[in-house]
N, C-alpha and C positions, 0 to 999 in steps of 0.2 A: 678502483681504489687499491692501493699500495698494501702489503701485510702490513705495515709497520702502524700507518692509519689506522688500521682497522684495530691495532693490539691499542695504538692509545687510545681511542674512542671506546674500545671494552673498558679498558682500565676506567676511566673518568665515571664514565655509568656505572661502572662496578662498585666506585669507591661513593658516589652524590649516593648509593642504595643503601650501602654498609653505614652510613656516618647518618643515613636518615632511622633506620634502624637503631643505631646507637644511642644518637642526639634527641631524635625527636620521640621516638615511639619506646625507648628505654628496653629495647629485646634486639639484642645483639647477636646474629647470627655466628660470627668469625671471631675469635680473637686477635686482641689488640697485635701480638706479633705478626699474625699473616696480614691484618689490615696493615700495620708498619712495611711490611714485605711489600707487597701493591703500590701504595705511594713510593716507594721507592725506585721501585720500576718505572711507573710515569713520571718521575720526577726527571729520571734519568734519557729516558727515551724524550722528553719533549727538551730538554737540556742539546740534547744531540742532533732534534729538528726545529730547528727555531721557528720555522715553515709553517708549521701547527700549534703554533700558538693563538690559545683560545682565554680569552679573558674568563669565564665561566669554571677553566677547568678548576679541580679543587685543590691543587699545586698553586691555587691565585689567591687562596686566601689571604694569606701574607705575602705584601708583596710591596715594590714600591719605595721610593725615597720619602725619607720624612717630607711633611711638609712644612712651610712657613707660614699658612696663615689658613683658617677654613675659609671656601668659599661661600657666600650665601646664596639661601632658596626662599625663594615664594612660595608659598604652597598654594597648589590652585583649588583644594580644599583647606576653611581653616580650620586648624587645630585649638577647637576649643578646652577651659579646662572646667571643672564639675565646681556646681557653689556646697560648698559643705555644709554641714550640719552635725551637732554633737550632741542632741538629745533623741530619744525614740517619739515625744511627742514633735518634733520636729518632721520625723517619718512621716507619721500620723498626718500633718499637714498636709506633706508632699502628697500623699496616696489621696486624700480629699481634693487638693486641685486637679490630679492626673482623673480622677472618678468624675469629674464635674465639665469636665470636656469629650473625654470616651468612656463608653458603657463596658463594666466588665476589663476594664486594663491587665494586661500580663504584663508582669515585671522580670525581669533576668538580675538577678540576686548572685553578684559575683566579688570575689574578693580584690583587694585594689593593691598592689603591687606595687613597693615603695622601690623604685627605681627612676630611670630617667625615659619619658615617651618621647618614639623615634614616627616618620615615616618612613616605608618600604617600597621603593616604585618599581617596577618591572612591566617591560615593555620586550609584546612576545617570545614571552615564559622566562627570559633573565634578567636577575636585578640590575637595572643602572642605577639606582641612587637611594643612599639611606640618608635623611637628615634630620638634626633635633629638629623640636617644638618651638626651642626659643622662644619670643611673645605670642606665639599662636599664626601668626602671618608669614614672619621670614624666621627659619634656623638655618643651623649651618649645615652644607655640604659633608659629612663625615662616612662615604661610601668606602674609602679604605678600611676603617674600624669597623665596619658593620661588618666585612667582610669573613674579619676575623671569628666573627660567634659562627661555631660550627653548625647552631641550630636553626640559623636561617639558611633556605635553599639557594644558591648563586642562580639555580633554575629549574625549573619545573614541568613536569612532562606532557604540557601543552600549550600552545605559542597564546597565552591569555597576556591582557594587560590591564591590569590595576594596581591600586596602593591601598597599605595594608596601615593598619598603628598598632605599634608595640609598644611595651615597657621591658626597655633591657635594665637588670640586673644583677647584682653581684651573688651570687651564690655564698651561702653562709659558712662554709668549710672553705671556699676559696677568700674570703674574706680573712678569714682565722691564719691560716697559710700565709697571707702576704703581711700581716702587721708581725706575726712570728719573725717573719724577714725583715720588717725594717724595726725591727726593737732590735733585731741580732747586731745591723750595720750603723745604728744608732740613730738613724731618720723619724720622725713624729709616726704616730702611730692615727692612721684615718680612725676618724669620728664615728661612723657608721657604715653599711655595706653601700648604701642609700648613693652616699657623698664617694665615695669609692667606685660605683658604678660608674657616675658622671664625669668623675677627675678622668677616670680610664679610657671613656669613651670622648675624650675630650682632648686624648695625646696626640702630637701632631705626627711622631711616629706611628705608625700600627705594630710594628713587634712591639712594644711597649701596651698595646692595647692587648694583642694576645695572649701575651703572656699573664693578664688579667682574666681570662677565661669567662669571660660574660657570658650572660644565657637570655634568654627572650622571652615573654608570651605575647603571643599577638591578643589585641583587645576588641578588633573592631576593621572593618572593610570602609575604608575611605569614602574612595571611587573604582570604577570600571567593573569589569567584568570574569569572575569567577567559575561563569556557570559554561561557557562556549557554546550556546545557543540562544544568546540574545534571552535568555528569562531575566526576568527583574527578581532579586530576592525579595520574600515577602516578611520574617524577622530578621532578627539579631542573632535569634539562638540557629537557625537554618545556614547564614551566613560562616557564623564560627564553626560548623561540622565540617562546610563546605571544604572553608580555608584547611582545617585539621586534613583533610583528607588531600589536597594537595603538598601536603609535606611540612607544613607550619604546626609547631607547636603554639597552641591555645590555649586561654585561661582554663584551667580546672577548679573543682569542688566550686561551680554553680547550677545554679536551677534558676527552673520560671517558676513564680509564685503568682498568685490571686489573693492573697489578703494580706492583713497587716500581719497575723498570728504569723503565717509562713516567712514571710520577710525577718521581724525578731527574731525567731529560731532560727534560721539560718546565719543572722549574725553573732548568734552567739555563739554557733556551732563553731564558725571561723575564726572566735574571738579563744575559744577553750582550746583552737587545735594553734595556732600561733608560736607555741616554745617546739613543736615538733615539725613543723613544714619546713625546706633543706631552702625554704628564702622569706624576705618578710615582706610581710605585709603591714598597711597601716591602714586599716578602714574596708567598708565595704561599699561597690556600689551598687545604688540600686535603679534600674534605667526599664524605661519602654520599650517591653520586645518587640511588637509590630510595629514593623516601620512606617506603616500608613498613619498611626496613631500618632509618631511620633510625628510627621507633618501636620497636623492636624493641630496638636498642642505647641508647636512654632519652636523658633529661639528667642534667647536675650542677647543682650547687644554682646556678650561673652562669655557667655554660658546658656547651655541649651535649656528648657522649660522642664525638658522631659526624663530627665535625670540628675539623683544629688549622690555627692559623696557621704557615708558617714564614718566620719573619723572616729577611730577607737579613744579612749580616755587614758592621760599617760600612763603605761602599767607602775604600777603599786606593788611592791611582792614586800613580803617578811624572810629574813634571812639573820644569820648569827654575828655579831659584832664581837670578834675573835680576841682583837687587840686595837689599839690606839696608838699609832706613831706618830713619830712630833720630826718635819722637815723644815728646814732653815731657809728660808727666802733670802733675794738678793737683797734687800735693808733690811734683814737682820733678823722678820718678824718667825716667831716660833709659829707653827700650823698643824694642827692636829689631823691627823687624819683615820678614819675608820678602817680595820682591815677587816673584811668580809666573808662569811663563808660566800663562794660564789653562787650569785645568780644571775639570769638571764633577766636583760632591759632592753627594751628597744634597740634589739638589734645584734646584741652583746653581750658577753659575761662580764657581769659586776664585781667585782672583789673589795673595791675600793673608795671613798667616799670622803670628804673633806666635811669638817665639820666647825670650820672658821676660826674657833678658837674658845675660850674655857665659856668665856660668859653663854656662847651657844647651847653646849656641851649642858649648861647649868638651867639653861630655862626649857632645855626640854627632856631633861631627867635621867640622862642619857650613864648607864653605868658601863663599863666592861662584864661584859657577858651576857649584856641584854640581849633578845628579842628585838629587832628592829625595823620599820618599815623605810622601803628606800624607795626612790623615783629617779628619772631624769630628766632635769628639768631641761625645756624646752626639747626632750630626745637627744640630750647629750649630755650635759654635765651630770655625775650621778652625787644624789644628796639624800640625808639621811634625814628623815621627814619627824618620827617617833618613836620613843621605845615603848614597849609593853610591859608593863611593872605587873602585872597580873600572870606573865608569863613567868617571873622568874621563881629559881628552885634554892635560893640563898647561897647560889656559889659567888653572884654578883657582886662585884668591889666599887667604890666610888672612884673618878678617875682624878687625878691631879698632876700640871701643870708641872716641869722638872725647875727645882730652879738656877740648873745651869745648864748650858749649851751642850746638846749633844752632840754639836759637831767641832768645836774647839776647847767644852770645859770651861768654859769664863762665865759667870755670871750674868744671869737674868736680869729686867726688870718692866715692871708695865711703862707702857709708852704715854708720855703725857700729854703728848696731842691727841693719843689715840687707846681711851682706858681701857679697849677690851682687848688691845694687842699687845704683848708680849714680846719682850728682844732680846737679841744677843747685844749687850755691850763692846762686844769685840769686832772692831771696825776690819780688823785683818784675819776675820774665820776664813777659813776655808770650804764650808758651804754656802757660805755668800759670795766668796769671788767665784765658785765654781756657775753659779746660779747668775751672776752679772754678768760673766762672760756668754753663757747661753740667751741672756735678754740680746747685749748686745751685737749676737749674730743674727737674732728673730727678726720673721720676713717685714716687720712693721719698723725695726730698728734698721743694721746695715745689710740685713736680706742674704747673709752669708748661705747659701745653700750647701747644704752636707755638714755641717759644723753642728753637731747635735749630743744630748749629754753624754754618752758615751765617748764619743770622740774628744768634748772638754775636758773630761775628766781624764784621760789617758795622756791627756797634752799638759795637763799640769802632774799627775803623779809622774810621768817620764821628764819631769823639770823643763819642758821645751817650752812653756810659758809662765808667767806667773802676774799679767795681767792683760784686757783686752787690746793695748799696743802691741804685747810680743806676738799676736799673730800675725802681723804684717813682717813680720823679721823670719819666719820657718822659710822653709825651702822646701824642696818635694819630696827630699833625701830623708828629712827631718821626720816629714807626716807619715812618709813608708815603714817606719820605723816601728810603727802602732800597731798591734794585732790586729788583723783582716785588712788590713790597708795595704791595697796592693797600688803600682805604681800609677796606673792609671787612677784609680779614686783620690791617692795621694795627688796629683798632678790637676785634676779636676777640683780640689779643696781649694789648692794654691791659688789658680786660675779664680774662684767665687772670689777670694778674700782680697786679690787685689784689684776686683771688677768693684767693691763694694768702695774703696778708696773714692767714688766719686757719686757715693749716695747723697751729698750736699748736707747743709745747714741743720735742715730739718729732723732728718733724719737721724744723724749724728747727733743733736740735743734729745732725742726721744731714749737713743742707744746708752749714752751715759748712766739711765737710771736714775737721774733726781727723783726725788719722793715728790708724791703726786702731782708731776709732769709725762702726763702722758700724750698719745698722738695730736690731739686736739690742742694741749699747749704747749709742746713744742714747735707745730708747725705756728702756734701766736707765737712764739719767741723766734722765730728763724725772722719770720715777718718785721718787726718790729727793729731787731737788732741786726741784723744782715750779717754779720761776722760774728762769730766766738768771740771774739777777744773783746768786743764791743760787751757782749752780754756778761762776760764775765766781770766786767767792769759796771754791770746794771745796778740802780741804787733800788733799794724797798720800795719808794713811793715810785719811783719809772715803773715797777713791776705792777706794782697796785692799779697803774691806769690803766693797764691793759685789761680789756671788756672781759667777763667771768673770772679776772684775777684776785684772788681774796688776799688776806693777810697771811693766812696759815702755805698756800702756794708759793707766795714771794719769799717767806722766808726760806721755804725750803729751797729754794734758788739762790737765795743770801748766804744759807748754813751750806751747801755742797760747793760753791768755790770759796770758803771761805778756810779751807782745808788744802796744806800745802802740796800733799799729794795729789788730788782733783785736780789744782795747777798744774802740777807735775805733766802728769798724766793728756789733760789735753794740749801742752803745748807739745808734748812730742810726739801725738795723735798727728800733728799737721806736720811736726817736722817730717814723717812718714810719708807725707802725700797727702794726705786724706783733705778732700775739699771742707771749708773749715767757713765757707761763705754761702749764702743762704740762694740756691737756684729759682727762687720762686719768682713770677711774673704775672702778678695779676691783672687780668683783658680787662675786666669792668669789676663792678659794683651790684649785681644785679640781684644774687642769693647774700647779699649780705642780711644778717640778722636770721639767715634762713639755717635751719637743721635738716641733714638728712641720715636717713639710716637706708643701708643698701643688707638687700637679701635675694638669697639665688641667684640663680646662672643666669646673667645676658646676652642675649641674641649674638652681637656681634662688637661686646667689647670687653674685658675683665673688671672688674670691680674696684682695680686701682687704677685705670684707666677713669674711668666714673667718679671717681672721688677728685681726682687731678681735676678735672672738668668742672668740679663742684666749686673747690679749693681757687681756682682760677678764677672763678666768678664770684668772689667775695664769701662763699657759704662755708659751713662746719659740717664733717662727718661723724656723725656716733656712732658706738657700734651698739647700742640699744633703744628701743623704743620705749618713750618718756609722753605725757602730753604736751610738754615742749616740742616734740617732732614738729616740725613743719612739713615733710614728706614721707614714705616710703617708697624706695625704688627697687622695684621688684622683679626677678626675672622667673625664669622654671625653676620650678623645686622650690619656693621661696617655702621657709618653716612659718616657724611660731611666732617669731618679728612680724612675719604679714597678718597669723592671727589677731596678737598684739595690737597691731594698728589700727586694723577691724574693730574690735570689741571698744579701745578707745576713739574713735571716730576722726582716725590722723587717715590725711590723706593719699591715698596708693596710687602711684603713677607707674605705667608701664615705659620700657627706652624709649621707644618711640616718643611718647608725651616727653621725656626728660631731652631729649635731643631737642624737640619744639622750642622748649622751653633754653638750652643752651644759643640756639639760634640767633 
């Protein structure tokens, strides 16, 4: 063997020891500069012998052209997922039927890591393949992106083969980090670390995943063989030391308990430490350490016998209601919103809280300077649940309603379709065109990607537009123009907004903003009337036949082209280009009359994908669960919509089943 071989093969084991050190085990022998030094060198020396290129080395993390599409995987174990449970006497069940098939049961009492579950396969000692869970049978391929979490091993210091299951997630200072960055560049700001894990591990680029900086725990030993002597493991918890010990970071803060006492303490221990762990959790599980046991007590058709999740109850905190601001909607409505001293919710710092509007504000006694408790419903929206009138010290003021616009000055008045909303009369404010030009860039309207309030708002105070037609008239010269916009972002704006000229019918009646016309009756209206010009010309009673179309709907489709600017404005939408004729084609009749609501990530198609498919076959998509639902279509990660469906007894279909059924 050659010196040069021998210096890269130090290097690579030099650097898989320092980065297991670092990543995995949290005791960092070197510093980050001499580690930088090292990679550097191998990066350079394998650069110079292309000869010794070793897929493994850890110069391969990132690496790679984007892709176009993931591939799918079978999994030849399947990836089950845990039935949950939200009471202790629910426990208590569970721990009675696990006692009534094995004598003396030990449980592994571990916390549940709200992230997205991967498998890990490697075949002697390096990884070939990481992919989601997907439905539990097939996910996708995403061995590029796995690549990139430093805390998984590329390989391991004995030629074993098996697969492992993780839950990778976003770390909570890296989470903080990246929405800092897209509030700065003006992009939506992610929901939770949860959803941001998934997006991330879900880019078809990998630089783009790494620069996400995800982290792992593994949860569980699939199949094969850890021990390299043909032993069989005999727990769960023997297993997971095992895995720790060949280089895998593993779940921490659990234990095996024996009775119900030790299980509740334990989950409350997990439940009090939750605002200080550096990632979150949502629940604990509680599962059969001995795995003979665990055969013993069987599976269900999709979820195993011998383990349940228990999910935490939404947190609840009290915190201070500082002040009350009032933002102007794109129709006009006044909206009050809570500012917060901050605290932590599921997932996040709270500051801020919508509180609908005065009649809210009125029925639940709600003063400036209260004491107040907040949640977030469903683990995203944050809402202001009570104030505490016991709590206050008489500094507390009642709040009222302005009665002129703070964003143009023109006079208020309640809305007469609508008595507990409140408007601005002035149809040409300027937080309402600012707020209708960000509607009509939203991904549901013409899907303008990069067009976000910051970038609206810099486009109208620099006068380069002054309503959603003049974005199709800038140029790249124009958008460069903006602070942080450099030529490329400018040039990539240009490129969305004139990709978006051929969103069709539908779309384009959603983007306009009629009062309550949303996704569900615009694409009725694209339906029915095929061109603009047809529907602009639509009479009350045309409007009224259309199925779920009321009185109060039609006219607001009567009163918005009934206004000469509206006119205005969409015929020179189309002089623009903008398809202005309805693409829809519907195969059959088959989901008509049917509802569906889609939640979580699908195996192998997006969720507007799914709705096309739905939409095509006569059905409606919502985006909430009703007992009107006729379905739920669910993938990984699915939230509180698959709760929802549950508790009301709507029916849950996996792709699989939904694909049967488009058949």
């Amino acid at each position: 063997m050659n010196e040069t071989l021998k210096r890269i093969q130090y290097l690579r084991k030099t650097l898989s020891y320092h980065a297991k050190r670092y990543y995995v085990l949290d005791d960092p022998e070197i510093s980050d500069f001499e580690y930088d030094r090292l990679y550097a060198e191998l990066l350079a020396l394998e650069e110079a012998h292309p000869e010794y290129f070793d897929p493994t080395s850890p110069t391969q993390r990132v690496g790679g052209k984007p892709l176009s599409k993931f591939e799918d995987v079978t999994h030849t174990v399947q990836m089950n997922s845990l039935s949950d449970v939200f009471e202790y006497s629910e426990i208590a069940e569970f721990i009675l039927r696990m006692e009534q098939v094995v004598e003396h049961p030990v449980f592994s009492v571990e916390p549940k890591i709200d992230g997205l579950s991967v498998a890990l396969t490697y075949e002697n000692g390096a990884l070939v393949r990481g992919a989601t869970r997907g439905d539990g049978t097939v996910g996708e391929d995403v061995t590029q992106n796995i690549k990139t979490i430093n805390s998984i091993p590329l390989t391991i210091d004995a030629p074993l083969s098996f697969c492992l299951r993780g839950e990778v997630y976003m770390p909570r200072k890296v989470f903080y980090a990246l929405n800092e960055e897209r509030e700065a560049s003006g992009q939506q700001l992610l929901a939770n670390p949860r959803n941001a894990a998934a997006g991330s591990l879900r880019q078809l680029d990998p630089k783009v995943c790494a620069d996400r900086r995800l982290d792992i725990f593994i949860f569980n030993l699939q199949e094969g063989d850890i021990y390299g002597n043909g032993e069989a493991p005999v727990s769960h918890s023997d297993t997971l030391d095992t895995i720790r010990e060949l280089g895998f970071t593993t779940l921490r803060d659990r234990i095996k308990a024996t009775s119900y006492e030790e299980i509740i303490g334990h989950i409350e221990k997990l439940g009090a430490m939750r605002d200080e762990l550096p990632y979150d959790i949502d629940g604990v599980v509680i599962k059969i350490d001995t795995l003979s046991d665990r055969v013993k007590i069987g599976e269900g058709t999709k979820t195993p016998k011998w383990a349940v999740a228990y999910k935490f109850p939404p947190e609840e905190k009290q915190t201070k209601l500082t002040d009350i601001t009032i933002a102007v909607g794109r129709t006009g409505v006044l909206t009050p919103t809570a500012v917060l001293e901050p605290v932590r919710l599921a997932g996040t710092s709270v500051s801020r809280a919508t509180l609908h509007n005065l009649d809210f504000i009125r029925e639940r006694g709600i003063m400036l300077g209260d004491t107040v408790t907040v949640r977030k419903a469903g683990d995203i929206i944050p809402e202001v649940l009570c104030a505490h009138p016991e709590r206050r010290d008489g500094t507390e003021v009642e709040f009222f309603m302005p009665t002129h616009c703070p964003s143009c000055g023109e006079p208020v008045s309640r809305d007469e379709g609508d008595g507990a909303a409140i408007r601005c009369t002035n149809s040409s404010c300027p937080a309402q065109l600012s707020r209708s030009i960000e509607h009509f860039a939203s991904k549901g309207a013409m899907n303008i990607d990069g067009l976000g309030p910051q970038i609206v708002n810099a486009l109208l105070e620099n006068k380069l537009i002054s309503n959603c037609a003049d974005l199709y008239t800038l140029s790249s010269d124009d958008v460069a123009k903006i602070d942080r916009m450099g030529k490329k972002s400018a040039q990539n704006l240009i490129d969305s907004i004139a990709n978006s000229k051929s969103a069709g019918l539908e779309r384009l009646i959603f983007a306009l903003g009629i009062r309550n016309i949303g996704e569900v009756a615009a694409a009725a209206l694209a339906q029915k009337y095929k061109t603009l010009d047809a529907l602009m010309h639509a009479t009350r009673d045309e409007l009224c036949d259309i199925q779920d179309f009321g009185e109060i709907t039609a006219d607001c489709v009567i009163e918005f082209f009934s206004h000469e600017q509206n006119i205005a404005l969409c015929r020179r939408l189309e002089e623009l280009g903008l398809n202005v004729r309805s693409t829809f084609v519907q195969l059959d009749a088959r989901f008509e009359g049917l509802t569906f609501v889609l939640t979580g990530t699908l195996p192998s198609m997006s969720r507007d994908a799914a709705s096309k498919m739905i939409k095509d076959r006569g059905g409606k998509v919502a985006g909430s669960v009703s007992k009107k639902t006729s379905f739920v279509l669910a993938g990984e990660d699915a939230g509180s919509k698959l709760t929802k469906a549950q508790s009301l007894g709507v029916t849950v279909i996996d792709e699989a089943e939904f694909l049967k059924m488009c058949d």
